[in-house]
C-alpha positions as a Markdown table, in Angstrom:
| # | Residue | x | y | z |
|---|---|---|---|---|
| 1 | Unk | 0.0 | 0.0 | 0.0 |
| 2 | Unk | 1.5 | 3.4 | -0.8 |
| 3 | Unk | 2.3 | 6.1 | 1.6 |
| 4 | Unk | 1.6 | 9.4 | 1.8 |
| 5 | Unk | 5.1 | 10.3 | 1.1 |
| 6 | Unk | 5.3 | 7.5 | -1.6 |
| 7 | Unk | 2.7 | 9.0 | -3.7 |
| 8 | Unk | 3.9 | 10.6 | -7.2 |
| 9 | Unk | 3.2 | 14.0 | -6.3 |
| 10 | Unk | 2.1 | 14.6 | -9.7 |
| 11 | Unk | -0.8 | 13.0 | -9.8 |
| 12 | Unk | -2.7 | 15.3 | -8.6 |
| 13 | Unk | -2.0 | 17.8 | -12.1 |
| 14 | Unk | -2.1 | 15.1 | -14.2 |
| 15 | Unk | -5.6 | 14.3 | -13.3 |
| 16 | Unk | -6.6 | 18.3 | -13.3 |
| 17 | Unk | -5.3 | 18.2 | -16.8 |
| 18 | Unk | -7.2 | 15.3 | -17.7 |
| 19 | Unk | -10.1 | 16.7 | -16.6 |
| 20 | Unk | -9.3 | 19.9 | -18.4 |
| 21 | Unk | -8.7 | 18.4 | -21.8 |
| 22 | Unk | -12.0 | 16.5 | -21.6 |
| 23 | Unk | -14.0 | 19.6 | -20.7 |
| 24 | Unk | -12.5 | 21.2 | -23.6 |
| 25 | Unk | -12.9 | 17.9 | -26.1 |
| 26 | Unk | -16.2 | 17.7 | -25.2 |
| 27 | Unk | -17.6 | 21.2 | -27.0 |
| 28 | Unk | -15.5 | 20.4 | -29.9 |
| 29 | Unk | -16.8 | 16.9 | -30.4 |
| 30 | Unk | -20.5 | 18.5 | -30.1 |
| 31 | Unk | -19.9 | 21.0 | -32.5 |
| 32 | Unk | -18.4 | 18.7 | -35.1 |
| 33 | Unk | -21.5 | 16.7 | -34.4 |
| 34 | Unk | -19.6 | 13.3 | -34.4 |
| 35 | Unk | -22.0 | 10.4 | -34.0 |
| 36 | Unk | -20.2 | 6.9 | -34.2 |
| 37 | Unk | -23.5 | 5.3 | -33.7 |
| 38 | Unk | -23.6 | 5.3 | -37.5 |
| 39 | Unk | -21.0 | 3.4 | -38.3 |
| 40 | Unk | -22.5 | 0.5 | -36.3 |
| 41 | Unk | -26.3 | 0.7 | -37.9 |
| 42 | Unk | -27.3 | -1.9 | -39.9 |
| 43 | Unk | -27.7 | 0.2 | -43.3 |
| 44 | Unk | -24.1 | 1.6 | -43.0 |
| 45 | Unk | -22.5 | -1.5 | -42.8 |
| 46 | Unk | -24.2 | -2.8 | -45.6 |
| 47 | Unk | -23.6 | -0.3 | -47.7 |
| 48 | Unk | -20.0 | 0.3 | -47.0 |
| 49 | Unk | -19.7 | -3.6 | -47.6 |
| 50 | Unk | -21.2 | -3.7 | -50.6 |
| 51 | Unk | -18.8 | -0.6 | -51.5 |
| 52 | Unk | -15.4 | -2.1 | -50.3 |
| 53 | Unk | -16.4 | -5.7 | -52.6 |
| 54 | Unk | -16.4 | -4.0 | -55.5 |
| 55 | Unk | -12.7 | -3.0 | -54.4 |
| 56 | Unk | -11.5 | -6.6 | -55.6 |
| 57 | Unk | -9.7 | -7.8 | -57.7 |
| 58 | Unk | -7.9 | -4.8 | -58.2 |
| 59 | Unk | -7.9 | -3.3 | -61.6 |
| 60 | Unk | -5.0 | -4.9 | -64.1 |
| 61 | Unk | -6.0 | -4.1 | -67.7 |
| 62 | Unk | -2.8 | -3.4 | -69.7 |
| 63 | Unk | -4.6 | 0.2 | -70.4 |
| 64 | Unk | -5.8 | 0.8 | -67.2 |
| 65 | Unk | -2.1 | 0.1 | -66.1 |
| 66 | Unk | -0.8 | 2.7 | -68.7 |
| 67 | Unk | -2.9 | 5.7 | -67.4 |
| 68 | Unk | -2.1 | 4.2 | -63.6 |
| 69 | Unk | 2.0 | 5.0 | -65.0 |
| 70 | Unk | 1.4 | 7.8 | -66.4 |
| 71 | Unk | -1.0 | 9.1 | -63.4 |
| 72 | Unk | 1.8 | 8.3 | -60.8 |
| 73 | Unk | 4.8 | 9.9 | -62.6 |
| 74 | Unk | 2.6 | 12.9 | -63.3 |
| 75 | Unk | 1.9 | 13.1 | -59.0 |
| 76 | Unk | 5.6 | 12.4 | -58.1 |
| 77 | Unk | 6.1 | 15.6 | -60.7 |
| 78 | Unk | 3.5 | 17.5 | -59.4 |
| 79 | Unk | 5.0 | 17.0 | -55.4 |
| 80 | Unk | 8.7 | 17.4 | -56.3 |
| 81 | Unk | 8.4 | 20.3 | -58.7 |
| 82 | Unk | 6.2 | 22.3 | -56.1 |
| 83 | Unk | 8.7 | 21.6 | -53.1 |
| 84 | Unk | 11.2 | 22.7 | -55.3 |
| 85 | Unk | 9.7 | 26.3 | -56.2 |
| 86 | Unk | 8.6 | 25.8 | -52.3 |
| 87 | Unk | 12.2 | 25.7 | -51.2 |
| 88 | Unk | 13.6 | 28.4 | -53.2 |
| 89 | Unk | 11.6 | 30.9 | -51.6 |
| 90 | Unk | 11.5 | 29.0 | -47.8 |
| 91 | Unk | 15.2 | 29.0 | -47.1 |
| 92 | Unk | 16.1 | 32.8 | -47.9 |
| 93 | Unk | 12.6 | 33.3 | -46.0 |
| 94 | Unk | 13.8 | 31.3 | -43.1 |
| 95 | Unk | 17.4 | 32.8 | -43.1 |
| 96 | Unk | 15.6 | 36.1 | -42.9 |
| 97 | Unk | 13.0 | 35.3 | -40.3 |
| 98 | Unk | 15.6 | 33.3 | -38.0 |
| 99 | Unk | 17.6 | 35.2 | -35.4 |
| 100 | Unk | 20.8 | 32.8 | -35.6 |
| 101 | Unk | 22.7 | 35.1 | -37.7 |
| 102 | Unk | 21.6 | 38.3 | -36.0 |
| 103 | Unk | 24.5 | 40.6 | -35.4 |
| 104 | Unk | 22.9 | 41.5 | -32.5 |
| 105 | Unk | 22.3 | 38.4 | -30.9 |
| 106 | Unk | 26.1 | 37.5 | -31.3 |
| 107 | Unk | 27.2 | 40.4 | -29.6 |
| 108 | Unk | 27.4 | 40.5 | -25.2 |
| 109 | Unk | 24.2 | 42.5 | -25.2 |
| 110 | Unk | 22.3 | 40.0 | -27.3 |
| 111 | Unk | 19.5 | 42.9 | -27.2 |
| 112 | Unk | 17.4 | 42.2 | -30.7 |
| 113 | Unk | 17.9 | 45.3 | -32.8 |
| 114 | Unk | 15.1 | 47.2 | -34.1 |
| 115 | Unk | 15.8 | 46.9 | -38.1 |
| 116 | Unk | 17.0 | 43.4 | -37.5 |
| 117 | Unk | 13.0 | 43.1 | -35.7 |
| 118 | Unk | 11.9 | 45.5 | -38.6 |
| 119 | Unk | 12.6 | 42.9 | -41.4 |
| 120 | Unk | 11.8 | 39.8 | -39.1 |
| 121 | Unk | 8.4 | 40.4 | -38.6 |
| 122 | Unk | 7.3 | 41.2 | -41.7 |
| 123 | Unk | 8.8 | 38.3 | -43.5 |
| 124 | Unk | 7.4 | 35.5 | -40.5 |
| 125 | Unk | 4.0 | 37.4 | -41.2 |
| 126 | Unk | 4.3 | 36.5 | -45.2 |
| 127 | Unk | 4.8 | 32.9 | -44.3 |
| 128 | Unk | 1.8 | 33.3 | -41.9 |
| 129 | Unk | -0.3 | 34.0 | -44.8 |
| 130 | Unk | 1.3 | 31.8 | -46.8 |
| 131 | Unk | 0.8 | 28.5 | -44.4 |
| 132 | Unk | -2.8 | 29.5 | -43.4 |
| 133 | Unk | -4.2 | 29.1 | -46.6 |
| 134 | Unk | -4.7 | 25.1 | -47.4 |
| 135 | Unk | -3.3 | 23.9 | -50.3 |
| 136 | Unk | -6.5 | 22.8 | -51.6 |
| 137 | Unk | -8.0 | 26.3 | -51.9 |
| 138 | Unk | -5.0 | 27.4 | -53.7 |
| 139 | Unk | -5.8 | 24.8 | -56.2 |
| 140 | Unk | -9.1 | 25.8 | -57.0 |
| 141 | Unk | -7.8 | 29.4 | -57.6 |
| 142 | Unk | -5.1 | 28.6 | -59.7 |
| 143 | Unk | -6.9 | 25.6 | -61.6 |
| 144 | Unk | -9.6 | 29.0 | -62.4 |
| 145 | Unk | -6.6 | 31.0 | -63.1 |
| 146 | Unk | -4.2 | 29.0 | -65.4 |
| 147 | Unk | -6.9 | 25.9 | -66.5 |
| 148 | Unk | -7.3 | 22.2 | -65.2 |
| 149 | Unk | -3.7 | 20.4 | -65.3 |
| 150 | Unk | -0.5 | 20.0 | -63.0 |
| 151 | Unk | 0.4 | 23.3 | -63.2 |
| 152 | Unk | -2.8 | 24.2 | -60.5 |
| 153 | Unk | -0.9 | 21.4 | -58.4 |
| 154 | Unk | 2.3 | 23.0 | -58.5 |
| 155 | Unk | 1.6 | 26.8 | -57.7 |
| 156 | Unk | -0.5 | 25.3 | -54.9 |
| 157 | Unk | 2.1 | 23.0 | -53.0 |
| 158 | Unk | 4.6 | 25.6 | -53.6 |
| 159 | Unk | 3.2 | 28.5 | -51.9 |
| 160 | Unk | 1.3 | 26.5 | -49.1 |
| 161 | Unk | 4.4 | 24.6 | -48.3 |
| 162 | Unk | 7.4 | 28.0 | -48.5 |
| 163 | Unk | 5.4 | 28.7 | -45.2 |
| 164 | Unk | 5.5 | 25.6 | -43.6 |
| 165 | Unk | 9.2 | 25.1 | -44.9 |
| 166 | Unk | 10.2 | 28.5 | -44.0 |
| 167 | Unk | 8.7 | 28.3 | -40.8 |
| 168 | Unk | 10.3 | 24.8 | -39.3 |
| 169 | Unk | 13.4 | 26.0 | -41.0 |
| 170 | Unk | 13.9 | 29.0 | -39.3 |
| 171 | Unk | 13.0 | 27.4 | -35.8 |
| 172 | Unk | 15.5 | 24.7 | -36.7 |
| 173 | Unk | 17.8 | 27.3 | -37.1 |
| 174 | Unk | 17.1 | 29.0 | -33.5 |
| 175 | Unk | 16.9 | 25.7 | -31.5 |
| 176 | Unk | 20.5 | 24.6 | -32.9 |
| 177 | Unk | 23.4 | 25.7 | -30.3 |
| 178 | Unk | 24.1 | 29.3 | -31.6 |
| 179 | Unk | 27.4 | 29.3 | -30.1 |
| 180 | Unk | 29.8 | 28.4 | -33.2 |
| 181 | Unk | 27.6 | 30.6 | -35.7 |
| 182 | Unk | 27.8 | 33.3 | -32.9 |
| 183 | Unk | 31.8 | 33.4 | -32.5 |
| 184 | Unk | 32.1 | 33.3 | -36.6 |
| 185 | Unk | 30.3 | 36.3 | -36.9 |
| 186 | Unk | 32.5 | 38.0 | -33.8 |
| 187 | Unk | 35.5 | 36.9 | -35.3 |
| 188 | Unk | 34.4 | 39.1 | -38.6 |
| 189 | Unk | 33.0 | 36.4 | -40.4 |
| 190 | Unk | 30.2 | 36.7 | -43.1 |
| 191 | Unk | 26.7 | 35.7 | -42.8 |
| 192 | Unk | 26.9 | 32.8 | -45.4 |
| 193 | Unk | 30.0 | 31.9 | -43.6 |
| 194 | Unk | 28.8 | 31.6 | -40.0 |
| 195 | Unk | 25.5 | 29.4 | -41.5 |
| 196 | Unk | 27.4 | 27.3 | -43.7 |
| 197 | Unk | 30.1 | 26.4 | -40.9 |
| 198 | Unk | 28.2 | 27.2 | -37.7 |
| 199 | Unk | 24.7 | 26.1 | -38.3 |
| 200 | Unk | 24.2 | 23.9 | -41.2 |
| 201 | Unk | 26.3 | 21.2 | -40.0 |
| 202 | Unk | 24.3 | 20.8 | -37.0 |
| 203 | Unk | 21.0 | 20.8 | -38.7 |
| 204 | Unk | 21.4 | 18.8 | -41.6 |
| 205 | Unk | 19.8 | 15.3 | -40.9 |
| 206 | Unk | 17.5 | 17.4 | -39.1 |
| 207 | Unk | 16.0 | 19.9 | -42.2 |
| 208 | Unk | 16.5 | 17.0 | -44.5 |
| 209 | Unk | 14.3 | 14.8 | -42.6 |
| 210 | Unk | 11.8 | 17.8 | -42.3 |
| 211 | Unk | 12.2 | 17.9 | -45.9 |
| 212 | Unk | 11.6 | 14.4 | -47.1 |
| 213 | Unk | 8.4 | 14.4 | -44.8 |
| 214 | Unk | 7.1 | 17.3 | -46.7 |
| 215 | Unk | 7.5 | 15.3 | -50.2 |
| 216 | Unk | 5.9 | 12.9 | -48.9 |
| 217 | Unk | 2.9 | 15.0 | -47.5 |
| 218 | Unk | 3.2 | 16.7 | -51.1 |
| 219 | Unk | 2.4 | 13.6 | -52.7 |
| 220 | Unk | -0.5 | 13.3 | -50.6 |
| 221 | Unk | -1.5 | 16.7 | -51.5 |
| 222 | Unk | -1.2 | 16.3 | -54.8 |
| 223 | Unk | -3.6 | 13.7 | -54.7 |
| 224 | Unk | -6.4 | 15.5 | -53.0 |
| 225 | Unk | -5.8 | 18.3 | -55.1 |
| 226 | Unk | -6.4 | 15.8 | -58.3 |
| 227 | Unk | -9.9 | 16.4 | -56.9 |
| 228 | Unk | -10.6 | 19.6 | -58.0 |
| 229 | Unk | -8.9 | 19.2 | -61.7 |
| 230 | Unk | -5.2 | 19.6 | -60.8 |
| 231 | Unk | -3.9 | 16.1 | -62.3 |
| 232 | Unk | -2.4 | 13.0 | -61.0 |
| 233 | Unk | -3.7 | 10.2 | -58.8 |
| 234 | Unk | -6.3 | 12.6 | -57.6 |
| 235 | Unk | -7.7 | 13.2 | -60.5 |
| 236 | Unk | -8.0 | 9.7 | -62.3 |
| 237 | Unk | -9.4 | 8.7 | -58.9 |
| 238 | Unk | -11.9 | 10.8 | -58.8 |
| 239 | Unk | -13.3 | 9.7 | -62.6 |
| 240 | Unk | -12.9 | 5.9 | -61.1 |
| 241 | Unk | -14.9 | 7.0 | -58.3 |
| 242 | Unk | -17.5 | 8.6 | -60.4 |
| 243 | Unk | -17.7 | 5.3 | -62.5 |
| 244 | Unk | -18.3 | 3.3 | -59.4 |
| 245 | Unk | -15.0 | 1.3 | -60.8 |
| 246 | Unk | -13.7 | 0.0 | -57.2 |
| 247 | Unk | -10.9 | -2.0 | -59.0 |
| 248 | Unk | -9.7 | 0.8 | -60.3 |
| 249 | Unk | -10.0 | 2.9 | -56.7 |
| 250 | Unk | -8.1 | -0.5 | -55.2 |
| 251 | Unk | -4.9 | -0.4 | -57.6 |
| 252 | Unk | -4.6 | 3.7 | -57.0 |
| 253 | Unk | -4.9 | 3.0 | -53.8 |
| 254 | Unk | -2.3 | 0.3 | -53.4 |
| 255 | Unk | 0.1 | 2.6 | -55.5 |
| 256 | Unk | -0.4 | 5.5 | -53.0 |
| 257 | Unk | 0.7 | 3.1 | -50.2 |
| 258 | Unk | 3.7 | 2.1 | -52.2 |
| 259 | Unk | 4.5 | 5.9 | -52.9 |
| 260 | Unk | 4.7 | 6.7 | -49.5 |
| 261 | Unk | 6.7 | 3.7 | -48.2 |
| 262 | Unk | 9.1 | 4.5 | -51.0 |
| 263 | Unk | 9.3 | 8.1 | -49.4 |
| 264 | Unk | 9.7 | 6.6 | -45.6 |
| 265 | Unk | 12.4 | 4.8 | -46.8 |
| 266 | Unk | 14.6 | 7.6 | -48.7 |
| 267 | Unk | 14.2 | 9.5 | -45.6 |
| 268 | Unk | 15.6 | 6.3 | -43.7 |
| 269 | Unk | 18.2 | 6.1 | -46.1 |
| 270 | Unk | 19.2 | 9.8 | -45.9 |
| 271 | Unk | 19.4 | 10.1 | -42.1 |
| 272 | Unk | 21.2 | 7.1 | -41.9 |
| 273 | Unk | 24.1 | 8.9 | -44.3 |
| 274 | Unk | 24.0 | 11.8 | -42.6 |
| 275 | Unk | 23.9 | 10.3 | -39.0 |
């Protein structure tokens, strides 16, 4: 039997925090009006069994198996070209946002100065804006802006993800000891310098990680935004769907599995180089 004194004194806040969260889960799941009761009545299980048998055999037809190819090169494009445009503007954004090669925070003071503040702020607000939008409203305006096609894709993983990218990346940057970046710049060393030496050595399986994670959740992306007309898996999904071709829906299915374990395993790969 335990003592008073062998008690874990933090108990006591745990269960106050448990409490807490429930009391504050509780409006959110009566807003969102979640019912599982539905998933147990006897119509819903009969019609999502009837739905998931048409799922097999998967679909194998030789031209099926062409537009599958062709649908699952054109989302690998679609995810790597938009993290690409997405990187080029998140790493200056992140180098600009980031306080680890602030003048001002190398010196003894380490007081932030005001133009260093002055061209901070406004650069973490842009990547605000540019992260708050999802990329599937994006899509929509650029598939009414350039047409249907990748292209709608692209524009919209690349500016939803430069905020997420830049974002991380610049608290990367913050949470890495500052110390060697912080005597490079004393010692009169440029800014490029002191990241390249002092910072990006220490960070590097860490952003790259990041970074393959991103691909892979731009994959994903790109196959919801298929949805609304911007190509891919998404898109040829969505006509299977429509055609109540489960076979189909199975084989893009199993090739979206295989996408992403590809994608876990190059990030595996990549650490594992790096560590």
């Amino acid at each position: 039997m335990l003592t008073r004194d062998s008690r874990d004194p933090a108990t006591l806040p745990r269960l106050l925090l448990c409490l807490l969260a429930i009391a504050l889960l509780w409006p959110g799941i009566r807003f969102s009006e979640l019912d599982l009761s539905v998933l147990v009545a006897s119509g819903s299980q009969s019609e999502m069994g009837r739905f998931v048998a048409t799922f097999w055999p998967p679909a194998y037809g030789e031209e099926f198996l062409e537009l599958l190819w062709q649908a699952t090169l054109q989302t690998l494009a679609i995810a790597t070209a938009g993290m690409t445009l997405a990187l080029l503007l998140a790493v200056p954004a992140s180098l600009l946002a980031s306080r680890a090669l602030s003048l001002s925070a190398a010196s003894r003071a380490g007081r932030p100065s005001f133009l260093g503040r002055l061209l901070r702020w406004p650069v973490r607000g842009l990547l605000i804006f540019l992260r708050s939008v999802p990329e599937i409203v994006w899509a929509l305006l650029f598939v009414r802006a350039v047409g249907l096609g990748p292209t709608a894709g692209v524009l919209a993983i690349a500016i939803t993800y430069s905020g997420m990218l830049g974002k991380v990346y610049a608290e990367i940057f913050e949470s890495v000891d500052q110390r060697p970046a912080h005597a490079l710049l004393q010692a009169g060393s440029g800014r490029l310098s002191a990241f390249f030496y002092g910072v990006l050595p220490n960070v590097a399986a860490e952003l790259l990680s990041y970074t393959v994670y991103r691909w892979e959740c731009a994959i994903r992306a790109s196959v919801v935004m298929g949805f609304v007309g911007a190509g891919g898996l998404g898109q040829q999904m969505d006509l299977s769907l429509r055609m109540f071709a489960g076979g189909e829906v199975a084989s893009l299915l199993l090739t979206f599995l295989v996408l992403v374990l590809l994608a876990d395993q190059l990030s595996r790969l990549l650490r594992w180089r790096l560590g």
